[in-house]
C-alpha positions in Angstrom: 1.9 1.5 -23.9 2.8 5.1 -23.6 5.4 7.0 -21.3 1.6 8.5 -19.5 0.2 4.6 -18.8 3.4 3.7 -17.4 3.6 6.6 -14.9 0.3 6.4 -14.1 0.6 2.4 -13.0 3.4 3.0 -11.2 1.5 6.1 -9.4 -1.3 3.5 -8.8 1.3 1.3 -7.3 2.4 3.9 -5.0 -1.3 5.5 -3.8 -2.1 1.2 -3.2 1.5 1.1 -1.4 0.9 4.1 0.9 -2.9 3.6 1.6 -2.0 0.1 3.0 0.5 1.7 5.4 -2.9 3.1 7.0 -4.5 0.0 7.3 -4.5 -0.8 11.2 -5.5 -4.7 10.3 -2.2 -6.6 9.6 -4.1 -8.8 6.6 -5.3 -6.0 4.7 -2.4 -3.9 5.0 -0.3 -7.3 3.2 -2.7 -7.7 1.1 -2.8 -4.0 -0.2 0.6 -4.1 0.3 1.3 -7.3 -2.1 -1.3 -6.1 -4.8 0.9 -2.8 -4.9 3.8 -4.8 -5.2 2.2 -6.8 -8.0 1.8 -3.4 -10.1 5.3 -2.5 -9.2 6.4 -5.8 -11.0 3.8 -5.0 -14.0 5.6 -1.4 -13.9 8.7 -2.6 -13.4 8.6 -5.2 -16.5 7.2 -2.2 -18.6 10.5 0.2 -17.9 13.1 -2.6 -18.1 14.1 -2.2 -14.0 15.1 -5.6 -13.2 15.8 -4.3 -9.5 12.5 -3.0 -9.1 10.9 -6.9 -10.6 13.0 -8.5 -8.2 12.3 -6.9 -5.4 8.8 -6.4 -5.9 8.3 -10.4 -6.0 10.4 -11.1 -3.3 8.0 -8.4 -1.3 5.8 -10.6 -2.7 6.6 -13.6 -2.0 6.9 -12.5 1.9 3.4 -10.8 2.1 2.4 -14.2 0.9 3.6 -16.3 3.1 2.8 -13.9 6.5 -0.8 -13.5 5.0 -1.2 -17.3 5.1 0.7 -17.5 8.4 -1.7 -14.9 9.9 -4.7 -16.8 8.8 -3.7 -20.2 9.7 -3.3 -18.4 13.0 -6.6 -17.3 13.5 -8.5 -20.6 11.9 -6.4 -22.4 15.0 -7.3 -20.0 17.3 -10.8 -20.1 16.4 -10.5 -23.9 17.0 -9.3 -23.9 20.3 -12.1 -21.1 21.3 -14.6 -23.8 19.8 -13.2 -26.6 22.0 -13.2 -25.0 25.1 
């Protein structure tokens, strides 16, 4: 892959990254926000930045987990509106 294709991911990366910080819904602004962070590890594996791999999965790794936090949230919440 040339030196162009790996700039141009990690521009992807950062257009994904930035657009999510516009979302004004908490899920799609992790979700953006982990898919940019999924090309940052891409881009990061690409340029030998072991830095920029870790930290991208731990970002990861946190998205995750608060995305399926959110939505458990709202399936129980959902529930108890059902109930009443």
């Amino acid at each position: 892959m040339g030196n162009f294709s790996i700039d141009f991911l990690g521009y992807v990366a950062l257009i994904i990254n930035l657009t999510s910080m516009s979302m004004g819904n908490v899920i799609k602004l992790r979700v953006l926000s982990a898919i940019a962070n999924l090309i940052y590890i891409i881009y990061g594996l690409l340029i030998h930045a072991m830095p920029i791999v870790i930290g991208c999965s731990i970002a990861v790794a946190l998205h995750s987990y608060h995305i399926y936090k959110q939505i458990n949230k709202q399936k129980i919440s959902k529930e108890v509106i059902k109930s009443q």
